[in-house]
C-alpha positions as CSV (number, residue, x, y, z in Angstrom):
1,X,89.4,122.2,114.0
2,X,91.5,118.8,113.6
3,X,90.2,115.7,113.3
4,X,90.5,114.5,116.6
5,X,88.6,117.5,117.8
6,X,86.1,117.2,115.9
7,X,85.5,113.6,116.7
8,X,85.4,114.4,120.4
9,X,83.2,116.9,120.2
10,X,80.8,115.0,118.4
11,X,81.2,112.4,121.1
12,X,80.6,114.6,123.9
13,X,77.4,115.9,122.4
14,X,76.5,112.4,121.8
15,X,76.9,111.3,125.2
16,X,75.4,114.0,127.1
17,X,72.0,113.4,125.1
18,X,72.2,110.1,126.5
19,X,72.6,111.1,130.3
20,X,75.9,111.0,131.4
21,X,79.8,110.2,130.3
22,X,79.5,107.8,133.0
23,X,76.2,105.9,132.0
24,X,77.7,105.5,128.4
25,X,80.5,104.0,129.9
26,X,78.9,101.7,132.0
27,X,76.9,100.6,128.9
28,X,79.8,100.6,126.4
29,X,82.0,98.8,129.0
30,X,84.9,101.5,128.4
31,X,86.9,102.6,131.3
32,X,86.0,106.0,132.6
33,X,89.9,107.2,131.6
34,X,90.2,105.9,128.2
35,X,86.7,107.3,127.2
36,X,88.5,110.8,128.8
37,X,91.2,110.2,126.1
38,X,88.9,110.4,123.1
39,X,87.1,113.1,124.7
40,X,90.2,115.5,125.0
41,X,91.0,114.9,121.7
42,X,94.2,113.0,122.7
43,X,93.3,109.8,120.7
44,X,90.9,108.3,118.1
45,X,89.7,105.1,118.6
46,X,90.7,101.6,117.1
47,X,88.3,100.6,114.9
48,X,86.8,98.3,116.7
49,X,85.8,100.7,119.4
50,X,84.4,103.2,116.3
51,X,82.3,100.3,115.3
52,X,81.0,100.0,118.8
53,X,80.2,103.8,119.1
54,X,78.7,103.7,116.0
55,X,76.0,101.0,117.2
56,X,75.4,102.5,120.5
57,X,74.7,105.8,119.7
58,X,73.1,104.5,116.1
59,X,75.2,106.9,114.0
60,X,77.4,106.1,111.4
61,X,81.0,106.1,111.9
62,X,81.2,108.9,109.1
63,X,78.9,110.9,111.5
64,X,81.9,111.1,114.3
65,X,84.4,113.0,111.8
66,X,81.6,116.3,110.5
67,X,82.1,119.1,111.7
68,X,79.6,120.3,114.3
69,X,80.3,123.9,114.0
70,X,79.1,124.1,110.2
71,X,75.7,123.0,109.2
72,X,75.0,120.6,107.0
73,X,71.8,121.4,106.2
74,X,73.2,123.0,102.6
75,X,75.4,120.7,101.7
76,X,74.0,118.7,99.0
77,X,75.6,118.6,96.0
78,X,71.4,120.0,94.3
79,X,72.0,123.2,96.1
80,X,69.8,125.7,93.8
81,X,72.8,128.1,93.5
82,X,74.9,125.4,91.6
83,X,72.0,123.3,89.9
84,X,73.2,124.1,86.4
85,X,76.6,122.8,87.3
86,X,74.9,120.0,88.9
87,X,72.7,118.7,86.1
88,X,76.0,118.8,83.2
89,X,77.4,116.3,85.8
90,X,74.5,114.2,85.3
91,X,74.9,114.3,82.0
92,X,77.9,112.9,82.2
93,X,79.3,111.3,85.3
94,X,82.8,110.4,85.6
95,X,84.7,107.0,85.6
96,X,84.8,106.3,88.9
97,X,83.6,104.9,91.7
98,X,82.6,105.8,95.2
99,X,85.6,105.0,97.5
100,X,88.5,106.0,100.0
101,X,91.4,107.4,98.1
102,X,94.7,108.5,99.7
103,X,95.6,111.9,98.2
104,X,99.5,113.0,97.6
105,X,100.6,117.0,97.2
106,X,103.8,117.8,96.2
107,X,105.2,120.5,94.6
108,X,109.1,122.3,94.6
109,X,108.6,124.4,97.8
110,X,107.7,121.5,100.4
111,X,111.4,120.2,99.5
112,X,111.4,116.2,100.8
113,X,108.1,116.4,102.2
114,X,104.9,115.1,100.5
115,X,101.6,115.7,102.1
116,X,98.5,113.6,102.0
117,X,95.1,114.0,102.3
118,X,92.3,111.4,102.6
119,X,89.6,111.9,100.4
120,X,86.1,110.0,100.6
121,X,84.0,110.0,97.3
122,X,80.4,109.0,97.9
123,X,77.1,109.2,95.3
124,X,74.5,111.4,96.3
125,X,71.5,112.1,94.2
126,X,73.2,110.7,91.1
127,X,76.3,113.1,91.4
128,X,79.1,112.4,92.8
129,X,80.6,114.3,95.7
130,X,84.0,114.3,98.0
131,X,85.4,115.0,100.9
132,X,89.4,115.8,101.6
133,X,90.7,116.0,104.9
134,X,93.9,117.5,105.3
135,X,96.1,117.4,108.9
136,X,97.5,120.5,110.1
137,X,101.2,121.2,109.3
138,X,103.1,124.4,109.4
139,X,106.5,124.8,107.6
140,X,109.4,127.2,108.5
141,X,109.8,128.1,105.0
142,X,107.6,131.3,104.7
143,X,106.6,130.9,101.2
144,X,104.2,127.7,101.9
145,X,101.5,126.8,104.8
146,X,99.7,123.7,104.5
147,X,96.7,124.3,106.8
148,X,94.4,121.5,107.9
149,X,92.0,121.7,105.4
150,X,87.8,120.3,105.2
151,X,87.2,120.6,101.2
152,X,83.9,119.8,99.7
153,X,82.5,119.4,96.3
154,X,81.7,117.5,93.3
155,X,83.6,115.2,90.7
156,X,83.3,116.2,87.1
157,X,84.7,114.6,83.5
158,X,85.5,115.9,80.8
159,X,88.1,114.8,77.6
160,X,89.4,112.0,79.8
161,X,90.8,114.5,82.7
162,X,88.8,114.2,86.1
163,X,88.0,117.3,88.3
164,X,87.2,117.9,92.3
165,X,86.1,121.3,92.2
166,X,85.3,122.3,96.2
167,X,85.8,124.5,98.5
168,X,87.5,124.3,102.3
169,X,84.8,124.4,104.9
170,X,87.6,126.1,107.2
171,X,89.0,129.7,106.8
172,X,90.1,130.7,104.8
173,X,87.1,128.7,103.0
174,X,89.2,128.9,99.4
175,X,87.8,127.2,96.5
176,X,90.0,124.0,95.4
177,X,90.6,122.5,91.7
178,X,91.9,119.2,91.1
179,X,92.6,117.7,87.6
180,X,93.4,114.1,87.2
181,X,93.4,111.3,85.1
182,X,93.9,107.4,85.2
183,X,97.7,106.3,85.2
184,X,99.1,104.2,82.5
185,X,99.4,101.4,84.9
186,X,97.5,98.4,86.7
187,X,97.3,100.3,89.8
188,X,94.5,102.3,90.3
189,X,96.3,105.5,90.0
190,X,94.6,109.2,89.5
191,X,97.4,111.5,88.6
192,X,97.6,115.3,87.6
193,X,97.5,119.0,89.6
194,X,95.4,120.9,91.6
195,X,95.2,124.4,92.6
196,X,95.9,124.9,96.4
197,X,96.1,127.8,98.8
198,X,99.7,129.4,100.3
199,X,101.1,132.5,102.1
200,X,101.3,133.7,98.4
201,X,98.5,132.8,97.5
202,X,97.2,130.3,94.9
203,X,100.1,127.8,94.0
204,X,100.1,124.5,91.5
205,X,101.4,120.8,92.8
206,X,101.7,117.7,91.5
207,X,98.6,115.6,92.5
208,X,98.1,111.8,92.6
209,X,95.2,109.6,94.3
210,X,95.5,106.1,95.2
211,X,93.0,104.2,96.0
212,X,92.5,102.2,99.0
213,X,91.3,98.5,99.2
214,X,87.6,97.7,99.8
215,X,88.5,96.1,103.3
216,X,90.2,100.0,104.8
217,X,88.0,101.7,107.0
218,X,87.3,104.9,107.1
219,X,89.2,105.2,110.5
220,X,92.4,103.3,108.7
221,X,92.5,106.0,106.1
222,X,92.6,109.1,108.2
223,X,95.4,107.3,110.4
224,X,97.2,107.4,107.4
225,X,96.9,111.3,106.4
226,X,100.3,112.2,107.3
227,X,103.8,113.7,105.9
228,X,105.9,111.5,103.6
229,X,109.6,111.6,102.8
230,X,110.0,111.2,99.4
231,X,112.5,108.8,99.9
232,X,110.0,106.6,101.6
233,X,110.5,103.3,99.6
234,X,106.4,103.0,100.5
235,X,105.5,105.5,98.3
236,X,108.0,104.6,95.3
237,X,105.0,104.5,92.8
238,X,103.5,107.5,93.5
239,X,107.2,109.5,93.9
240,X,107.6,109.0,89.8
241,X,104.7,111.2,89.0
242,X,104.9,113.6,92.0
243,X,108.3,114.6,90.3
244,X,107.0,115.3,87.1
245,X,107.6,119.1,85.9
246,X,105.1,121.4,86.9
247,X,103.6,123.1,84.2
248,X,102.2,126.9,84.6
């Protein structure tokens, strides 16, 4: 499910609890056909309007963008089945903060193309957990597929190298490793690889995170989970270590 459905789904069920589509309309003062657009999936919302939604219906914006079709009644990072995992993390938490970071894939077989993800770090019960949204793209080259992708998991450190080990939420719900590490620089750069899946299966690529400003909202972000040219002068800093050899 993409990110856009999932948003209007949520907002359907939302506004059916409350009556109508028309009565939350009339109270959110949003024309009858735009509020159709968001709830075909069409469009997200500025953020503006989020914020709105988010008051009415007294959600948080985050709320819009889970998944309805998956509880998430087990997804605390204390789930019994992963408590020893859970308490080492304790032990030691990593060097880093909760925060939106934009995440960049590359690796030989996407060619010019680098993909991004956005990826939401938030503290829960003292550990650290993500999220990493991924957009739906399909290539013609038969040898890679980058699905849309929901991964979950928790942030671990160890010897200086930082790890998001998850799993995708959609199928074909494959587990996901990321090792990274702070960049050299003044920019708040995480660079390294991460494991992810393809048409032959599990395949290595470059990683890097950057993170966003305190001011981008969470809306901001996922408008900008898209497909980079690596030529893109915007994304200069982050090409240098995106084309670093990939070691197996």
């Amino acid at each position: 499910m993409l990110i856009r459905d999932i948003f209007a789904r949520n907002l359907r069920t939302l506004s059916e609890a409350r009556g109508s589509i028309n009565h939350v309309c009339r109270q959110l003062g949003i024309h009858r056909q735009q509020f159709a657009v968001y709830l075909r999936g069409d469009r997200l919302p500025n953020k503006t309007t989020l914020a709105r939604l988010s008051r009415y219906f007294g959600v948080p914006e985050d709320a819009f963008f889970v998944d309805p079709s998956i509880s998430a009644g087990n997804a605390s990072p204390a789930d019994d089945a992963c408590k020893a995992i859970v308490d080492r993390i304790k032990g030691s938490p990593p060097s880093l903060s909760p925060g939106l970071f934009q995440t960049f894939f590359w690796a030989p077989v996407l060619g010019e193309d680098v993909v991004t993800a956005l990826t939401v770090i938030t503290e829960k019960e003292g550990v650290l957990a993500f999220r990493r949204l991924t957009a739906s793209g399909e290539r013609i080259d038969p040898t890679w597929s980058y699905v849309k992708g929901d991964h979950q998991g928790v942030v671990s450190e160890r010897m200086g190298w930082i790890y998001f080990q998850g799993s995708n939420r959609m199928e074909p719900q494959e587990p996901s490793l990321l090792s990274v590490k702070w960049a050299a620089l003044s920019e708040p750069l995480l660079v390294g690889h991460g494991m992810v899946i393809s048409h032959l299966g599990p395949m290595i690529a470059n990683v890097v995170l950057a993170q966003h400003p305190p001011s981008m909202t969470l809306l901001g972000a996922i408008r900008r989970t898209r497909v980079f040219n690596r030529a893109d002068p915007k994304i200069a800093l982050v090409r240098r270590f995106l084309s670093q050899p990939i070691v197996y």
